[in-house]
C-alpha positions as CSV (number, residue, x, y, z in Angstrom):
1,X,0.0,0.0,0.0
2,X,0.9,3.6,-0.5
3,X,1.4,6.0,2.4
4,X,1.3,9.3,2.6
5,X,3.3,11.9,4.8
6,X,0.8,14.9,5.9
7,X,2.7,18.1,7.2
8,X,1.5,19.7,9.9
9,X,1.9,22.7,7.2
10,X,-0.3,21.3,5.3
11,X,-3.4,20.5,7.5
12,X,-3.0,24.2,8.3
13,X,-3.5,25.1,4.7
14,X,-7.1,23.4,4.3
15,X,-8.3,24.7,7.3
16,X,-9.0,22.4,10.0
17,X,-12.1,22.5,12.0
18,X,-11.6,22.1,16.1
19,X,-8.5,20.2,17.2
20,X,-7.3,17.0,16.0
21,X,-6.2,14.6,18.6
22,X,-3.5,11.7,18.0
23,X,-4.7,9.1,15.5
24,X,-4.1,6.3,13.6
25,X,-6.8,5.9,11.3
26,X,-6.3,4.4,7.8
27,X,-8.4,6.6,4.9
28,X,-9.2,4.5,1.7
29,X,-8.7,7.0,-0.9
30,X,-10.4,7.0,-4.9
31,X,-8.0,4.2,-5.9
32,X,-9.2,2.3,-2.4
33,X,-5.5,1.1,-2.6
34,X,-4.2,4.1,-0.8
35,X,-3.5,5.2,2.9
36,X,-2.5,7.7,5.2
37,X,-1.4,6.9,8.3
38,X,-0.1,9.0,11.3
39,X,0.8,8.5,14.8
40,X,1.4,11.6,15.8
41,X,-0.1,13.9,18.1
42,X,-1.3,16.9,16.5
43,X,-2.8,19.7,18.1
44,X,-3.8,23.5,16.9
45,X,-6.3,25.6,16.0
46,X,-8.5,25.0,13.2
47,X,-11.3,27.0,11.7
48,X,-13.1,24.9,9.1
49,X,-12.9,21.3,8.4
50,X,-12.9,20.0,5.2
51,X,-11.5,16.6,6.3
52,X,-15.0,16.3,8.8
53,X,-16.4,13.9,5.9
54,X,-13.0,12.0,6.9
55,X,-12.7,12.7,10.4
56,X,-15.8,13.3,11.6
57,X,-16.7,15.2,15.3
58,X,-18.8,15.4,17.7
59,X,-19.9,19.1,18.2
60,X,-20.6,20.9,21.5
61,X,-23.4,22.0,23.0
62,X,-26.1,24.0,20.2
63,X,-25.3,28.0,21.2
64,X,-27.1,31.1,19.9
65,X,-24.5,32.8,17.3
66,X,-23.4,35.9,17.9
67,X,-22.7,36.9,14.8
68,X,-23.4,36.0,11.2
69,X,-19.3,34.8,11.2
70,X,-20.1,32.2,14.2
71,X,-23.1,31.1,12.6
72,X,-21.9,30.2,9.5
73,X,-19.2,28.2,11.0
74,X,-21.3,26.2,13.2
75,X,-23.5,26.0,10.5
76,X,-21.1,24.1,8.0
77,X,-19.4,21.9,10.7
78,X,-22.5,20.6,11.7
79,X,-23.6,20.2,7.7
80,X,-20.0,18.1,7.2
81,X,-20.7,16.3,9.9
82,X,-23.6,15.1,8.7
83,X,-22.6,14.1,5.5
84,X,-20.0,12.1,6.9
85,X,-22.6,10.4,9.1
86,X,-26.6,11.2,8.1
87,X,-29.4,9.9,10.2
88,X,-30.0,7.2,7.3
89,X,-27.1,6.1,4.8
90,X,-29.8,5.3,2.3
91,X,-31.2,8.8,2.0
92,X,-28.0,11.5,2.2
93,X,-30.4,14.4,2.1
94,X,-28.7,17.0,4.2
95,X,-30.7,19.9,5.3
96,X,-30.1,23.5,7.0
97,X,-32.2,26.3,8.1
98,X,-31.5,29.8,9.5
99,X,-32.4,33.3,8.8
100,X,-30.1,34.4,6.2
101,X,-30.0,38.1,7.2
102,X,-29.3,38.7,10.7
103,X,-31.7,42.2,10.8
104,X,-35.0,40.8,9.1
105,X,-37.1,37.4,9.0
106,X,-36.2,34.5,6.8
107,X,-38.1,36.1,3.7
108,X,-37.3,39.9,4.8
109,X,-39.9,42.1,4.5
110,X,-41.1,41.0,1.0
111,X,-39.2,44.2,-0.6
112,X,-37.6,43.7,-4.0
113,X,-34.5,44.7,-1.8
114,X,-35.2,42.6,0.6
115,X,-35.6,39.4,-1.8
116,X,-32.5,40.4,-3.5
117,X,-30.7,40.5,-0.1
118,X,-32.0,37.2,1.2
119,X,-30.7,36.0,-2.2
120,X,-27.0,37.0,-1.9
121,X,-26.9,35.7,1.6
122,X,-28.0,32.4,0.7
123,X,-25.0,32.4,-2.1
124,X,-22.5,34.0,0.5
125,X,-23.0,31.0,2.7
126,X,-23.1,28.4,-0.3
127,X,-19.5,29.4,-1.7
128,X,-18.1,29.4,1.7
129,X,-19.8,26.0,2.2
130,X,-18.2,24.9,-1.1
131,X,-15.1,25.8,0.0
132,X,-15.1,23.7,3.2
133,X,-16.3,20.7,1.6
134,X,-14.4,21.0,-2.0
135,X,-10.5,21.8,-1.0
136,X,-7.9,21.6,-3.1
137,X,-6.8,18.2,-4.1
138,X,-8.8,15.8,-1.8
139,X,-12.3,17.3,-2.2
140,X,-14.6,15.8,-3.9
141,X,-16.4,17.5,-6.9
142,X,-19.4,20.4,-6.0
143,X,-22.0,21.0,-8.1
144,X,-24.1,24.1,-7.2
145,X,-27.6,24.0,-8.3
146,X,-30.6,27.1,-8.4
147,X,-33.8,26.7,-7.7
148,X,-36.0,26.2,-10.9
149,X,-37.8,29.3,-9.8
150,X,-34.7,31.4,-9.4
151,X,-34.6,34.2,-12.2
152,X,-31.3,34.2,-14.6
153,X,-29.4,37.0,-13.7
154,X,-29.4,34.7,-10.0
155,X,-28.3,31.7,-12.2
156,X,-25.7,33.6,-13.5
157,X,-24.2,35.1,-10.8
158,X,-24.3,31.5,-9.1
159,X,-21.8,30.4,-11.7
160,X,-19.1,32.3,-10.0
161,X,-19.7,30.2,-6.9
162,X,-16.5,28.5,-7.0
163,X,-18.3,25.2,-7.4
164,X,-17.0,22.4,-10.2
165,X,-20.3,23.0,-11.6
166,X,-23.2,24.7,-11.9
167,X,-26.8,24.4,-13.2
168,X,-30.3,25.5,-13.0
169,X,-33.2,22.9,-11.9
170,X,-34.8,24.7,-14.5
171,X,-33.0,23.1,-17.4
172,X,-33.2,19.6,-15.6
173,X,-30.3,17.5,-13.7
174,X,-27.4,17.0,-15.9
175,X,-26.5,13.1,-17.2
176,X,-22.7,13.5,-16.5
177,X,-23.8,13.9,-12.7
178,X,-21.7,10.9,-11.2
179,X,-22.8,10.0,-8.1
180,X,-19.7,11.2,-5.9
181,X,-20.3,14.6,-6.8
182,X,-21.9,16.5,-4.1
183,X,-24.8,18.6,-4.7
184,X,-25.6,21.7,-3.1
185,X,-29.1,23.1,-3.9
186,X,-29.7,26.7,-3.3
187,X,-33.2,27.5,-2.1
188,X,-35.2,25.3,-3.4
189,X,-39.1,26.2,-3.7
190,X,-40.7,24.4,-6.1
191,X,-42.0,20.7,-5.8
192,X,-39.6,20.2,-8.9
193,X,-36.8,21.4,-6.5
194,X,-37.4,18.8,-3.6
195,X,-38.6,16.0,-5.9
196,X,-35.2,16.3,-8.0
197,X,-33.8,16.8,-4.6
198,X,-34.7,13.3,-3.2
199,X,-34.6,11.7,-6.4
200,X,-30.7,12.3,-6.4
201,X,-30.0,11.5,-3.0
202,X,-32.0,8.0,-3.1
203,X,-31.9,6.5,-5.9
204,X,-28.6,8.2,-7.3
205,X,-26.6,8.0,-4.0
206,X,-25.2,11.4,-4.6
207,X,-24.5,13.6,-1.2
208,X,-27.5,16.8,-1.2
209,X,-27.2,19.8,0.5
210,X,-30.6,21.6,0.7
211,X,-29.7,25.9,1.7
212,X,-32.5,27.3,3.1
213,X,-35.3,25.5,1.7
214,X,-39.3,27.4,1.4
215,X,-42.5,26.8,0.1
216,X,-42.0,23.5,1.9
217,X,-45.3,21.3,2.5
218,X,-45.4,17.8,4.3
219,X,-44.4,16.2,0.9
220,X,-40.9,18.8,0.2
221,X,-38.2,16.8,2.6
222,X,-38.7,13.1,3.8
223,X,-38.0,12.1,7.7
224,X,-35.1,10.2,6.2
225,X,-33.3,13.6,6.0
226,X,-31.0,15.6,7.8
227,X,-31.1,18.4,10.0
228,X,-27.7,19.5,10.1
229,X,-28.4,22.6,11.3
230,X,-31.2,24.6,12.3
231,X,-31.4,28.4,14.1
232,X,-34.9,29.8,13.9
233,X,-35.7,32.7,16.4
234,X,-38.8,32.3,18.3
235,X,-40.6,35.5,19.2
236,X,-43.1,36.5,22.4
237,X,-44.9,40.3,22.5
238,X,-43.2,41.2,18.8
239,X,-39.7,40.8,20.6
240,X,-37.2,37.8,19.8
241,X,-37.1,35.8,23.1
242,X,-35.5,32.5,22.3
243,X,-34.3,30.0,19.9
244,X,-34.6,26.7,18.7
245,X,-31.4,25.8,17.5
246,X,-30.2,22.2,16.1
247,X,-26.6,21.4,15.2
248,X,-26.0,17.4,14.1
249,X,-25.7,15.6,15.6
250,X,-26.6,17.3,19.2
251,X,-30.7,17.5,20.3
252,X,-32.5,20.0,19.4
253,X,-32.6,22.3,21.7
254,X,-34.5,25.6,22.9
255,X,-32.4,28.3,24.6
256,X,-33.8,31.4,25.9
257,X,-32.7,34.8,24.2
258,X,-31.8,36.6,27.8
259,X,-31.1,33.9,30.0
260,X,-29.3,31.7,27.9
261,X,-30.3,28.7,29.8
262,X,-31.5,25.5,28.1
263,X,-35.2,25.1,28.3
264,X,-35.3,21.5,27.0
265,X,-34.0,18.9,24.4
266,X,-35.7,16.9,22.2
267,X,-34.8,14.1,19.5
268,X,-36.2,14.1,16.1
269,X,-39.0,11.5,17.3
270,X,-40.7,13.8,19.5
271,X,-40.0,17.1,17.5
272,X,-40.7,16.5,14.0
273,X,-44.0,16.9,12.3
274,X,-44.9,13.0,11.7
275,X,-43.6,12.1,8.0
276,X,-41.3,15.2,7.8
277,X,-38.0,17.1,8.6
278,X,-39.8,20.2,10.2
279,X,-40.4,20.7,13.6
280,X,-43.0,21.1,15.2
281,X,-42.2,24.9,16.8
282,X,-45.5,25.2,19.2
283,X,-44.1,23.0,22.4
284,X,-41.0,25.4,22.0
285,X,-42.8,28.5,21.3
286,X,-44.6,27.9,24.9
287,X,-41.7,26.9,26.8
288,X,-39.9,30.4,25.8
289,X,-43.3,32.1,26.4
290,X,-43.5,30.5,30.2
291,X,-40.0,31.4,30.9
292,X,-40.5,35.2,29.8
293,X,-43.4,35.1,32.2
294,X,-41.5,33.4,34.9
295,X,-38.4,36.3,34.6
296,X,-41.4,39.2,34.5
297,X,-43.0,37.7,38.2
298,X,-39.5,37.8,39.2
299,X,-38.7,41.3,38.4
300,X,-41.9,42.2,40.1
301,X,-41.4,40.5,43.2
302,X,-37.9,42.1,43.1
């Protein structure tokens, strides 16, 4: 068998994510006759992991984001993370969900402006998802793909992604789409979106990354799916007073916005609306509601 040296210069090129801890772990690369090997202890700082579909981790405990920096980071471990290990092997359908502009709801204000912001957020996050799962050289092959509602000048500016490849839904799924490519759709919509969407990821085995999916119904996103990660704010009196926040493979959890303190976890059998990959937000909604009331007869009583 081949082996491979790996510098410590060279982890620190691609971007790490967390801290890698001694190993010896042999990696079957394409050929499935190569394989690196190291026993040495290597620690340091890491910001992104490409290698996660090699090495996958465990992450920490779900947190609110402080910024939109922290949340996409925590966003794309927890997406390679679960494609390195999804709920069900048969069906690599990976989902995430989050409000992709920090200052308004998921769809904005329903503004021209606001569509067109929501738009290049969602395609901010995609190329720096790209990036983490497509480096140089080991990464498998991207191919970036636009809702079949998404107008052309979006398809367009798409192509500048930095993905291998790039294609609207609109024209139909490629034949030269191999299965080891992985596919990241871009806000899908349409039932054409989450049908090609499934189709690819169970009966053509290819890897599917769905970006801030909408228009969903019970039909859009089987069980058999993925929530890599999920952040949506829950609100109480017009004012944003907790979260429900999931990052794979942790619970999902509900945090209050003030407090911070975890109001309860829950697994995707008790959370999810039966035959989907939504959850059900009302048990979480109340929770936050009861601990707002609980901090106001506090503040009363003094």
């Amino acid at each position: 068998h081949l082996s491979f040296l790996i510098s410590v210069q060279q982890f620190h090129s691609i971007e790490l994510v967390k801290m890698v801890r001694c190993f010896v772990l042999p990696i079957i690369l394409a050929s499935g006759e190569a394989f690196i090997q190291s026993s040495v202890l290597l620690r340091f700082e890491i910001r992104s992991s490409p290698l996660a579909m090699i090495f996958p981790m465990g992450g920490g405990a779900p947190k609110i984001p402080t910024s939109t920096k922290e949340r996409n980071s925590r966003a794309i471990s927890s997406i390679q993370r679960a494609l390195a290990s999804p709920k069900n092997k048969k069906c690599p359908l990976v989902e995430c969900e989050f409000p992709p502009l920090g200052s308004l709801n998921k769809m904005g204000d329903g503004s021209l402006r606001s569509a067109l912001q929501v738009d290049q957020a969602n395609l901010d996050f995609a190329k720096k998802l790209i990036q983490s799962i497509s480096p140089p050289i080991i990464g498998p092959k991207v191919c970036l793909l636009t809702s079949s509602a998404a107008p052309s000048s979006f398809v367009q500016k798409a192509k500048s992604a930095g993905a291998s490849s790039s294609f609207s839904l609109r024209d139909g799924v490629p034949d030269a789409l191999t299965r080891d490519v992985v596919c990241v759709l871009l806000a899908p919509s349409t039932r054409t979106d989450y049908e090609t969407a499934k189709s690819l990821a169970k009966m053509n085995g290819n890897k599917v990354v769905l970006i801030n999916g909408f228009a969903k119904d019970q039909y859009s996103v089987p069980e058999e799916a993925t929530m890599a990660y999920f952040l949506k704010p829950l609100t109480y009196n017009s004012q944003v007073a907790g979260y429900l926040i999931r990052e794979w493979p942790n619970a999902w959890t509900t945090i209050d916005a003030t407090t911070k303190q975890v109001l309860q976890s829950a697994d995707d059998r008790t959370i999810l609306v039966p035959k989907t990959n939504t959850p059900d937000l009302r048990g979480s909604s109340r929770l936050v509601q009861k601990s707002v009331g609980e901090q106001a007869m506090k503040s009363r009583m003094g």
